[in-house]
Structure formats: C-alpha cells, structure tokens
C-alpha positions in Angstrom: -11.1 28.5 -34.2 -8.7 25.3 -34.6 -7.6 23.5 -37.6 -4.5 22.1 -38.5 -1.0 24.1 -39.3 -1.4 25.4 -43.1 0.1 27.7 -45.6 -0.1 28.4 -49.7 2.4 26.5 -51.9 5.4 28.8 -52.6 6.0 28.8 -56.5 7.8 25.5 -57.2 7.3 24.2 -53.7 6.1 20.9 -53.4 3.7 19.4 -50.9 6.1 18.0 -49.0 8.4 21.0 -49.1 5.2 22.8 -48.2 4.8 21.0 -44.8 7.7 20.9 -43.8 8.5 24.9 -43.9 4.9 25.5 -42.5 5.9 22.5 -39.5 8.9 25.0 -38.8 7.5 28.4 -39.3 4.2 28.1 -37.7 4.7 25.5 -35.0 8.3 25.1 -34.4 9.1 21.8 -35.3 11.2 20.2 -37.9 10.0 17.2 -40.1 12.0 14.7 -42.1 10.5 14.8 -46.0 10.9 11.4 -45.6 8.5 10.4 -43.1 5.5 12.9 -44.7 2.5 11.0 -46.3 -0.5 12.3 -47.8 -4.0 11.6 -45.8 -6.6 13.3 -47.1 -7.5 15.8 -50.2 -10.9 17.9 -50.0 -12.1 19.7 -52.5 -13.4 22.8 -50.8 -16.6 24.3 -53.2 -18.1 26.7 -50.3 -16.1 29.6 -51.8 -13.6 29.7 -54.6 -13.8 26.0 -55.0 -9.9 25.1 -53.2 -8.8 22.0 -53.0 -6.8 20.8 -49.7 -4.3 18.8 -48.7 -4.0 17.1 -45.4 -0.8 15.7 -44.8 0.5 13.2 -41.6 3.8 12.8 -40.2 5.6 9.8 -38.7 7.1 11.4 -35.8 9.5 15.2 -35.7 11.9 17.3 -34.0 11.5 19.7 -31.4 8.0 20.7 -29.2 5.6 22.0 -30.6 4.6 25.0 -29.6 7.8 26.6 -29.4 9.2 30.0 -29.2 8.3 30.4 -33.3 4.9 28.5 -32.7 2.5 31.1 -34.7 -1.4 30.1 -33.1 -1.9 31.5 -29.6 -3.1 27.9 -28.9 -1.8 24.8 -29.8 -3.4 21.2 -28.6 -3.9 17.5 -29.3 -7.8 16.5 -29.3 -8.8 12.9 -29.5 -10.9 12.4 -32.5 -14.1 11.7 -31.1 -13.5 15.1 -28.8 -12.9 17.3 -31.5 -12.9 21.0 -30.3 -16.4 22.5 -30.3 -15.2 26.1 -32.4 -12.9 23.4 -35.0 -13.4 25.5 -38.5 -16.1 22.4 -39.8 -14.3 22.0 -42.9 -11.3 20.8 -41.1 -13.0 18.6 -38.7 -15.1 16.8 -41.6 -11.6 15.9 -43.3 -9.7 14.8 -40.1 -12.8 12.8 -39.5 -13.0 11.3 -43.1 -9.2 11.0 -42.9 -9.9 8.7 -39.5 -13.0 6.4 -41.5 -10.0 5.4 -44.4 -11.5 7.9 -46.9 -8.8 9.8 -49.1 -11.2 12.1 -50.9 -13.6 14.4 -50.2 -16.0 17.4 -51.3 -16.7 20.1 -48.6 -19.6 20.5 -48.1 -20.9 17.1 -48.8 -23.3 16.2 -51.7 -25.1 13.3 -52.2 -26.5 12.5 -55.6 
C-alpha cells in the first residue's frame, strides 16, 4: 500500500531533522532544512491516537528511487488519481493538505 516516506523522531530530532534523514535513508535523496515546510498535521485516533506530520519540500538532490530507496515502488500520482491500495489515512491528509486545510482528525468526525 502507498503513503508517503516516514519514520519516528529520533530523541532530540526535530521535524525537520526528521525529514531530512528519512528523505536520504528511505528514498535516496538529500533535502536542504531550508527549503522544508510543514503541510499538514493529523491527529490519527483509529489506534493509539498518533498525531502526524506531513511535511513538503521545495525541490532536492539526487533521484529518487535510488540505490538506498527503501519501498519496492516509488511513484508520483496526480491528486485526483490517487492510487487505489493508498493506506486511506494518508490519502485523506494529502487530499486535505491539497483543499488549504492544516489540521485534521483521522477518521473524520463531525459534531
């Protein structure tokens, strides 16, 4: 199932830090600190309540997908052709991400 690059915070590690040794590690490319934003935070409460952070970059280093890339397949989808076996969580906050919203709970409630 596809979702975006991720990884747990290292002790002391900071978001940004975060990113940029998962960017390397998992999918072989090398971001500048400097050019990583925060998009999107979902506050996952189908299991042990997680919260997530989706992060953007402004451009990188390298191909991704190269010889250190960890995921046996690695592709661009358009947003309205999101992958049909996406892991939902991740496709509801790319998609809220795309609408301009910053926050969100997954799964949704209304109330």
């Amino acid at each position: 199932a596809y979702e975006p690059p991720s990884g747990r915070l290292a002790e002391r590690e900071t978001l940004v830090e975060a990113a940029v040794r998962v960017a390397d590690a998992q999918v072989g490319i090398f971001l500048d600190p400097g050019r990583v934003a925060l998009a999107h935070v979902m506050h996952d409460v189908s299991g042990a309540g997680r919260i997530a952070f989706f992060l953007t970059a402004d451009g990188w280093d390298g191909e991704p997908g190269g010889p250190v890339a960890s995921y046996s397949d690695l592709a661009w989808y358009d947003l309205d052709d999101l992958p049909a076996n996406m892991i939902d969580r991740a496709r509801v906050a790319v998609r809220n991400y795309a609408a301009g919203v910053g926050f969100s709970t997954y799964p949704s409630f209304t109330g």
